[in-house]
Backbone as CSV, one residue per row, in Angstrom:
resi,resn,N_x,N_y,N_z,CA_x,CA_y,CA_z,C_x,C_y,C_z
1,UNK,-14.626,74.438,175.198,-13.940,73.857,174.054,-13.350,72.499,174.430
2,UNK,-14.022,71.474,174.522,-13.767,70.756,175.220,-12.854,69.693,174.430
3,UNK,-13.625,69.660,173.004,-12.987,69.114,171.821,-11.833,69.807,171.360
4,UNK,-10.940,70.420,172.499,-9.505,70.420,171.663,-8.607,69.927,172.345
5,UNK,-7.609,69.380,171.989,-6.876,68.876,172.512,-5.550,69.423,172.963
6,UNK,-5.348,69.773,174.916,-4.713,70.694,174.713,-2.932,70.024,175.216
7,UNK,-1.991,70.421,174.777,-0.552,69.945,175.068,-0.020,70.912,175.648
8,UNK,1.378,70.359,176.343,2.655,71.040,177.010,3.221,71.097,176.297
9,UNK,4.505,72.090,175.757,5.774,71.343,174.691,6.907,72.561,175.947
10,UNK,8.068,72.127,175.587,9.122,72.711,175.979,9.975,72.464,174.899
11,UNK,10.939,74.093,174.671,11.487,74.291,173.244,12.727,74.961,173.892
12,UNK,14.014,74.836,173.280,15.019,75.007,173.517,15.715,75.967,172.057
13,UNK,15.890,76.996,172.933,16.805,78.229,171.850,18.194,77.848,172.265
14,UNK,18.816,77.233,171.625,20.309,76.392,171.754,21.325,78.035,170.970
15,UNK,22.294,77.887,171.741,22.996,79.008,171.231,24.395,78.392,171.567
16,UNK,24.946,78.029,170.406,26.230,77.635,170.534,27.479,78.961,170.784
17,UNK,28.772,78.435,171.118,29.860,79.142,171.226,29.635,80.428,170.677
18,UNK,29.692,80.685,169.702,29.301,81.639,168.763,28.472,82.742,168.922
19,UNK,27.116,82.160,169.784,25.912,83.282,170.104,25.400,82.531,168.950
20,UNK,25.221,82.182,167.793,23.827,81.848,167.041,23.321,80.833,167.465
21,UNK,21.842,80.123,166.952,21.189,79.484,167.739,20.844,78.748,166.663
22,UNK,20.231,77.484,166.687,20.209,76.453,166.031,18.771,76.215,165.908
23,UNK,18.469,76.324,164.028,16.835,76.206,164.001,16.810,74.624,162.861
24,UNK,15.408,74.092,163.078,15.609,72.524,162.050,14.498,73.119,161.027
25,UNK,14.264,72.846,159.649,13.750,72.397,159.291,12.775,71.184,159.280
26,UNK,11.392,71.492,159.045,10.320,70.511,159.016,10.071,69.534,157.942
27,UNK,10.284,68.282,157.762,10.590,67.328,156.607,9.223,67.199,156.358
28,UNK,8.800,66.814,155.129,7.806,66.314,154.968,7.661,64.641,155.145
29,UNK,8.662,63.978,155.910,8.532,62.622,156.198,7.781,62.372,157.634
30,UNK,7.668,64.104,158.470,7.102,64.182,159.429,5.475,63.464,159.035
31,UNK,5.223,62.905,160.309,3.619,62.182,160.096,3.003,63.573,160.857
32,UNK,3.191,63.897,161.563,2.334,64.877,162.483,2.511,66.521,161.940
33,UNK,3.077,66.351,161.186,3.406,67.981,160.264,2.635,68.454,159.858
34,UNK,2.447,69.862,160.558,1.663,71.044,159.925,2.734,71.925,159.247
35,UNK,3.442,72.140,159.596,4.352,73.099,159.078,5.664,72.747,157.819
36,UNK,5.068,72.261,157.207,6.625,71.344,156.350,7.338,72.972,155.480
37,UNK,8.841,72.278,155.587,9.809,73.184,154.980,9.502,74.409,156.266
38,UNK,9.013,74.528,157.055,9.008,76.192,158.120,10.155,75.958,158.958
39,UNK,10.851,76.480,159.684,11.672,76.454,160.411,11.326,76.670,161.675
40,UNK,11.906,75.701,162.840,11.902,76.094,164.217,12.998,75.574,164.991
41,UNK,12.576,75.341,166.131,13.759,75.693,167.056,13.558,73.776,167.959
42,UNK,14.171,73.315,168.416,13.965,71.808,168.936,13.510,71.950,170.205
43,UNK,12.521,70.902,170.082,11.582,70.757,171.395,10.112,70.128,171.132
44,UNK,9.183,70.063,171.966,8.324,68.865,171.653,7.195,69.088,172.447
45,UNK,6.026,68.309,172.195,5.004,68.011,173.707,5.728,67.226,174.754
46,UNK,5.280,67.275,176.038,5.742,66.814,177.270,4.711,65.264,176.955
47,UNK,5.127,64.170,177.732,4.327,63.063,177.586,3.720,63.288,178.957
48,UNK,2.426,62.879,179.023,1.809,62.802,180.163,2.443,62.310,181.438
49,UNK,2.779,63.401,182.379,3.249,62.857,184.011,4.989,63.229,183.526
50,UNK,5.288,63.029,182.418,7.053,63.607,182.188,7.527,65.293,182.702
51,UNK,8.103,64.883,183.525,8.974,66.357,184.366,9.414,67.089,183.189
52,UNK,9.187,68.435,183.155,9.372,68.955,181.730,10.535,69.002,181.262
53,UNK,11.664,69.431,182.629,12.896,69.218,182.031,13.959,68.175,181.818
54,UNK,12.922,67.120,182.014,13.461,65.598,181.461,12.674,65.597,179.364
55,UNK,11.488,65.887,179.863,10.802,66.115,177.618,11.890,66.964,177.387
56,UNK,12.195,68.643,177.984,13.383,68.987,176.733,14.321,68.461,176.678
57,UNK,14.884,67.802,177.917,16.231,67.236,177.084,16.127,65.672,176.245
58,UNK,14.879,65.331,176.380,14.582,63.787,175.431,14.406,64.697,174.390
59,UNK,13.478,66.004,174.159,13.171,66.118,173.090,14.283,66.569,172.010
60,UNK,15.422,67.440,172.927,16.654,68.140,172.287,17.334,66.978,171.823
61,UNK,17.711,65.845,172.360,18.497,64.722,172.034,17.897,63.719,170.898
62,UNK,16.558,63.548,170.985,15.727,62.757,169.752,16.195,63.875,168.703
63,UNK,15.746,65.306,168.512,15.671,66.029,167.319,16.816,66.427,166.798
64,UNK,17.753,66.518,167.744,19.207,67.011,167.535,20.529,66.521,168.030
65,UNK,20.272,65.441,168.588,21.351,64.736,169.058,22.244,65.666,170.052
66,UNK,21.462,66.460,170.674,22.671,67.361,171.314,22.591,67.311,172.774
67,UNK,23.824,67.553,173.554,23.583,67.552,174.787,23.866,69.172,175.310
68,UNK,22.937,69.885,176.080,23.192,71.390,176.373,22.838,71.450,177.895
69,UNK,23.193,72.900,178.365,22.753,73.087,179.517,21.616,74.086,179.675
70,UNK,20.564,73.982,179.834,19.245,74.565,180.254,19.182,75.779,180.939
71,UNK,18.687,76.867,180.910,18.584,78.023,181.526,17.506,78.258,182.013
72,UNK,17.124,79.583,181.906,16.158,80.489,182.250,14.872,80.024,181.233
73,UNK,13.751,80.032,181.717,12.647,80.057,180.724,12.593,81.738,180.203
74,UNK,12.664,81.704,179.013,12.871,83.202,178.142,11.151,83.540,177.224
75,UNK,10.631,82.899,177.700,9.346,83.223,176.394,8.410,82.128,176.322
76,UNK,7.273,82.336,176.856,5.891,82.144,176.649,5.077,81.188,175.540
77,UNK,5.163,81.148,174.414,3.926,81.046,173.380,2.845,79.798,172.996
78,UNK,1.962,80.267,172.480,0.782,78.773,172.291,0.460,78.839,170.389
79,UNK,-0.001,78.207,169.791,-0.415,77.750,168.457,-1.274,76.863,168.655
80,UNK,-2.010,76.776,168.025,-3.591,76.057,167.566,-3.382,74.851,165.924
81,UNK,-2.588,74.040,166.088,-2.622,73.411,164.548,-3.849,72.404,165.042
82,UNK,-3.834,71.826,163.624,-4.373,70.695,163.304,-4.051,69.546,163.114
83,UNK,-3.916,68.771,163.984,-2.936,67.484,163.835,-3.926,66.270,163.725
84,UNK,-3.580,65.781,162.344,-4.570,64.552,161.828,-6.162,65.049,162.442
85,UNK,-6.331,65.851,161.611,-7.833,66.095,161.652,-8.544,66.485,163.420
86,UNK,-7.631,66.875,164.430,-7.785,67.087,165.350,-7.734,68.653,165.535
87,UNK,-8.609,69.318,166.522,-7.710,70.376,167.079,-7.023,70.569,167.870
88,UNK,-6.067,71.194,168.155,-4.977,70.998,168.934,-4.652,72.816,169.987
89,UNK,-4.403,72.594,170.698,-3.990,74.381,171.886,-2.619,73.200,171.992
90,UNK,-1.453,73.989,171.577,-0.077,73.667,172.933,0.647,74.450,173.058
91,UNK,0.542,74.791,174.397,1.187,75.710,175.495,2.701,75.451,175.210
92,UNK,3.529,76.447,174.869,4.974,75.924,174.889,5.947,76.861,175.673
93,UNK,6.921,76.493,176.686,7.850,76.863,177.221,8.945,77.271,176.504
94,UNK,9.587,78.371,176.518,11.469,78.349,175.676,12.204,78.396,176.924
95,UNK,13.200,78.324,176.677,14.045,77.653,177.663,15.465,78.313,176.686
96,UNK,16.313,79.646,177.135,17.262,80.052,177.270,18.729,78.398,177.016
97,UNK,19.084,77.940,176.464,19.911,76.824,176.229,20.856,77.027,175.822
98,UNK,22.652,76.455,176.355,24.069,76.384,176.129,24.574,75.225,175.551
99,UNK,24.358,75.151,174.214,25.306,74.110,173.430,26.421,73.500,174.336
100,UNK,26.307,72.038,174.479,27.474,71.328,175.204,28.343,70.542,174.174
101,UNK,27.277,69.872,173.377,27.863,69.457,171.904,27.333,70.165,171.089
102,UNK,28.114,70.657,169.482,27.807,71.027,168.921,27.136,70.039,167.233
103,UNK,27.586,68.883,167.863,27.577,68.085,166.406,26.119,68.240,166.292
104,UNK,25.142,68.130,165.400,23.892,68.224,165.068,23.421,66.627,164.643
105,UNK,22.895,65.723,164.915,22.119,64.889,163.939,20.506,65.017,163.998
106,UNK,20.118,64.967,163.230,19.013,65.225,162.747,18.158,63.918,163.018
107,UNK,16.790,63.996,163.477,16.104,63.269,163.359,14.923,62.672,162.675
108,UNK,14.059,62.263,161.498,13.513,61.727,160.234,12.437,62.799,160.631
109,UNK,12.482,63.772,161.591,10.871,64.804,161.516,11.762,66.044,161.215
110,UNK,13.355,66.147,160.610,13.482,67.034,160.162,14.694,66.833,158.985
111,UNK,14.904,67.942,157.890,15.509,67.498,156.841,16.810,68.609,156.383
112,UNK,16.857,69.960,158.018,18.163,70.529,157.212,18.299,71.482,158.675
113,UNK,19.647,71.899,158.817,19.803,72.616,160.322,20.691,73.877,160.035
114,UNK,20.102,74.868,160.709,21.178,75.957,160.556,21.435,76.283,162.070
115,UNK,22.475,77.503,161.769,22.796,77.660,163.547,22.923,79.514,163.210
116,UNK,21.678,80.404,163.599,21.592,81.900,162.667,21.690,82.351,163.672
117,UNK,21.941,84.027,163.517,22.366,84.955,164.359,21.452,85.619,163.816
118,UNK,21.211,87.494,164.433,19.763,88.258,164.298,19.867,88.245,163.156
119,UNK,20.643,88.208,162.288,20.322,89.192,161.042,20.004,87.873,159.903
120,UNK,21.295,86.828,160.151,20.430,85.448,159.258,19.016,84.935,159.286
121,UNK,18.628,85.045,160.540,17.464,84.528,160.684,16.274,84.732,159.972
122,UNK,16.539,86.293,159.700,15.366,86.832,158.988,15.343,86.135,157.933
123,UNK,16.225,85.351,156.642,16.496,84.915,155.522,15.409,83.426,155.784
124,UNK,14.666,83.326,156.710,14.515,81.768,157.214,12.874,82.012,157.461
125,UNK,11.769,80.972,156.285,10.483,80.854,157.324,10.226,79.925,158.630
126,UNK,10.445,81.003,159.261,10.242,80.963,160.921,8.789,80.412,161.850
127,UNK,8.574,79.365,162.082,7.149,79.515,162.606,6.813,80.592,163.659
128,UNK,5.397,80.999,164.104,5.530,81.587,165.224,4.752,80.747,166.033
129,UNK,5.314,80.771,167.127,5.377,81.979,167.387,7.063,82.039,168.199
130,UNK,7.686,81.345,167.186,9.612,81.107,167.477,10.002,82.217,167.033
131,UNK,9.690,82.951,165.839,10.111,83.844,165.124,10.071,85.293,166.180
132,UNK,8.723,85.524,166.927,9.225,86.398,168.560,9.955,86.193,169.379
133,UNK,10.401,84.517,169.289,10.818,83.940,170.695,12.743,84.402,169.829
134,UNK,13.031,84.425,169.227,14.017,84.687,168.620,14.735,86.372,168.246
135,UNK,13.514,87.195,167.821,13.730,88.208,168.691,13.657,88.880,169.686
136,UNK,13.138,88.064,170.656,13.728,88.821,171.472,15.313,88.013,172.424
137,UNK,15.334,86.859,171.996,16.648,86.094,172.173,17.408,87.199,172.046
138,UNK,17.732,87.505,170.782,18.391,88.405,170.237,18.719,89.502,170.913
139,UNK,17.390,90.256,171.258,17.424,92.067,171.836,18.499,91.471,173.130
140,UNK,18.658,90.517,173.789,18.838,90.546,174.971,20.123,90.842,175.387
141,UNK,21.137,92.064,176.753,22.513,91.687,176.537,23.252,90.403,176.871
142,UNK,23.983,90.982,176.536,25.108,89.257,176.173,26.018,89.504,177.813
């Protein structure tokens, strides 16, 4: 499959003071959007040769203006979109994350932010494969 194009991303389950965790909305001002209005969690492709845990925290700070502290990698997952008529495999990392700031700003690839706990979340379309990566956030003890 030689014709697909395959990416890194590293994604950050941010869990403020509280225990809930902070998901963005997908704007449709996004250029690279497959998913508009779905909900996920902040994080990105790695740029070629970028140390991954330098992309999540560019990517946490571009999407959310936030500064956190990084944990444990908690969860696995890959998705197959279609980005501008391409195919696409990207491999994505989660990454266990501790709210340092809580202020949120948003960045023009997204248009609304919540911060849900197990039971809100469900109220929310979730992409997957965040929507596993979230329960099992959840199952885990505190």
């Amino acid at each position: 499959m030689s014709d697909v194009n395959q990416r890194i991303a590293c994604k950050a389950v941010i869990a403020n003071k509280d225990g809930r965790v902070l998901i963005l909305r997908e704007a449709t001002s996004y250029g690279e959007g497959t998913q508009t209005g779905r909900w996920h969690m902040p994080g990105g492709r790695l740029n070629a040769g970028e140390p991954f845990l330098e992309g999540l925290s560019r990517e946490i700070n571009e999407e959310a203006g936030l500064r956190v502290e990084v944990g444990e990698p908690l969860y696995i997952g890959e998705w197959f979109p279609i980005i501008k008529d391409v195919q696409n495999q990207i491999v994505a990392i989660f990454f266990s994350c501790k709210a340092i700031t809580d202020e949120v700003r948003l960045s023009e690839e997204h248009d609304k932010f919540e911060w849900v706990d197990a039971e809100s979340c469900k109220q929310f379309d979730i992409m997957d494969p965040e929507d596993k990566v979230l329960e099992k956030f959840f199952s885990l003890p505190t």
